[in-house]
C-alpha positions in Angstrom: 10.3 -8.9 -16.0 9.4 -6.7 -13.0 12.6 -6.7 -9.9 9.7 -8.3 -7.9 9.1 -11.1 -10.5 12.5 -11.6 -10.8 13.4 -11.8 -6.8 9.9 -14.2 -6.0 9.4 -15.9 -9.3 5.7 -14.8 -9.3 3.8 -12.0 -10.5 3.0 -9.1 -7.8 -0.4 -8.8 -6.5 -1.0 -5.4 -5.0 -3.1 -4.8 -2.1 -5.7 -2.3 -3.8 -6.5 -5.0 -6.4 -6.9 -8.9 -5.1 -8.0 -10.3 -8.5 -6.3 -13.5 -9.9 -2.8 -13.0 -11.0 -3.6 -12.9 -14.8 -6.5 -11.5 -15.3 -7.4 -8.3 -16.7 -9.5 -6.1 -14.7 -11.8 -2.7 -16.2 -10.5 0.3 -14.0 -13.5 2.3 -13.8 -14.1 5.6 -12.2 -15.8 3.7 -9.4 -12.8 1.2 -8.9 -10.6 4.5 -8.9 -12.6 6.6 -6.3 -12.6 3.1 -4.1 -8.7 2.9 -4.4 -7.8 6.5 -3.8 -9.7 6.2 -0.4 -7.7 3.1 0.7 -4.3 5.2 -0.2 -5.7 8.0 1.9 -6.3 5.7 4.6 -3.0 3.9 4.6 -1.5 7.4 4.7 -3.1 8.4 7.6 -2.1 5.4 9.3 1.5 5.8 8.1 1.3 9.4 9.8 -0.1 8.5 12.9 2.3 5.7 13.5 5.3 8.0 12.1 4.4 10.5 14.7 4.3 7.6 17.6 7.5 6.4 16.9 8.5 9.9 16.5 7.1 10.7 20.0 8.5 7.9 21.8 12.2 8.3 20.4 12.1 11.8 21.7 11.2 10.8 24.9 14.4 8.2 25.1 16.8 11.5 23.8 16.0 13.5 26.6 
């Protein structure tokens, strides 16, 4: 049992595939290409809020 199936009692449903809990899915290069582009945009964002949050405490330590 996976730590988030044991915490929730469900099964966990990423974000990059949406497709009913229990069905199997082909991963194909396609689906592949699609979900490295939406880890590449989370990533960005991640970065860009980092160095906001970054920026602003600076500005209180000074």
């Amino acid at each position: 049992m996976a730590p988030y199936e044991a915490l929730y009692g469900r099964k966990c449903r990423s974000p990059i595939g949406w497709f009913e809990v229990g069905k199997t899915a082909l991963f194909g290069p396609y689906l592949v290409l699609q979900a490295m582009k939406k880890v590449k945009v989370i990533q960005q964002r991640l970065a860009i809020a980092q160095s906001r949050h970054k920026y602003y405490a600076d500005v209180r330590r000074r």
